[in-house]
N, C-alpha and C positions, 0 to 999 in steps of 0.2 A: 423724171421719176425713174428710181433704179428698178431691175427685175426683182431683186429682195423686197421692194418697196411697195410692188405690185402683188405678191405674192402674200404679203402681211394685210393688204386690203383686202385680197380674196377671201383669205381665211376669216376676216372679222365681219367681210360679209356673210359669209355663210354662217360664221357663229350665230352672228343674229337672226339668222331664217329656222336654224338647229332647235335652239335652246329653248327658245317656246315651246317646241313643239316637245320636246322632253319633258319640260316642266307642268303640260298639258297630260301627260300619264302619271303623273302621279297624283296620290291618293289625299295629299295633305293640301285643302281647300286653301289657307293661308299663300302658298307657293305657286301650285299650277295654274294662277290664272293672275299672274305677274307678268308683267309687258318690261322686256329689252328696249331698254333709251339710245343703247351704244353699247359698241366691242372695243377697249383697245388691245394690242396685243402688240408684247417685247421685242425687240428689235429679234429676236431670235427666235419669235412666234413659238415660246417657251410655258409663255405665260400670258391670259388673258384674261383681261379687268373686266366684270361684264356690270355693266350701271342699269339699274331695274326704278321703274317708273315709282312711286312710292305713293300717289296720290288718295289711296283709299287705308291706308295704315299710320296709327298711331307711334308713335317713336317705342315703345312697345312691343309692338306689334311686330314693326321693323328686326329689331334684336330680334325678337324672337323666331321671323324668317330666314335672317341670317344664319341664325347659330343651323338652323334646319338646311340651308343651303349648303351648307358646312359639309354638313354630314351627306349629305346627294353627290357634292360633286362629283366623286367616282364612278357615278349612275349616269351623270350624264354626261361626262368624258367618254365613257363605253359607247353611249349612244350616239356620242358626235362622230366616233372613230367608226362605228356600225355603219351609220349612214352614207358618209364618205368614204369609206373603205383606208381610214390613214391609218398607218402603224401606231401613231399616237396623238394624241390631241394634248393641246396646250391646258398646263395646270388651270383653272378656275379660279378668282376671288370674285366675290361680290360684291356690290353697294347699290345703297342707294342716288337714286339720282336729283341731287333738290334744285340743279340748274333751273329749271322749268317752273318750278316755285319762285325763285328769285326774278327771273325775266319777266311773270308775270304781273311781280311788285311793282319793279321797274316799270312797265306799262301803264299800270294803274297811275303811280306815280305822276306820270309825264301827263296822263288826262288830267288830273287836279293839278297841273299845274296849266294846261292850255286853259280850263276850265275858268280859273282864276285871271288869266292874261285876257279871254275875253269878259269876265266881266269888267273887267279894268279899261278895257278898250271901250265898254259901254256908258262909262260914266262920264 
């Protein structure tokens, strides 16, 4: 692993320990109480993708946290740069994260299908 390479993990760790806790002062219930899935950040730690758990939001709902993250993210750039002391923090996008929706299908899946294999095994 390069020193750039190391330096890019650092920063998406901390992203992740940060951004809660920003999104935790503010005022709009929809937002502050969203959980970080993952950071990735550009090879130039320029820019970082921040994936937000999604599980208690409507597709709705969703939009309409995003368009709200939209407008924060200079709120909580300032407070990533505050806390850290960096000259600047990496731009912000958002999403959602539906990984964990799909993975959970998957599992499901794979029980009906053992489910079915041992009733077959019993006949």
């Amino acid at each position: 692993m390069t020193q750039e390479e190391i330096k890019r993990h650092r920063v998406e760790s901390v992203l992740k320990e940060i951004i809660p806790e920003a999104l935790a002062t503010l005022d709009d219930s929809r937002i502050n109480s969203l959980l970080v899935t993952d950071v990735v950040c550009s090879k130039g730690r320029s820019d970082a993708k921040i994936y937000l758990e999604p599980s208690f939001l409507s597709e709705k709902e969703e939009n309409e946290a995003l368009k709200q993250l939209r407008s924060v993210s200079g709120y909580i750039q300032n407070q990533c740069k505050q806390t850290e002391g960096w000259f600047k923090a990496p731009r912000m996008t958002f999403e959602f994260d539906h990984q964990l929706e799909k993975i959970s299908r998957i599992e499901e899946l794979f029980k009906q299908i053992e489910r079915k294999g041992d009733k077959a095994n019993e006949s």
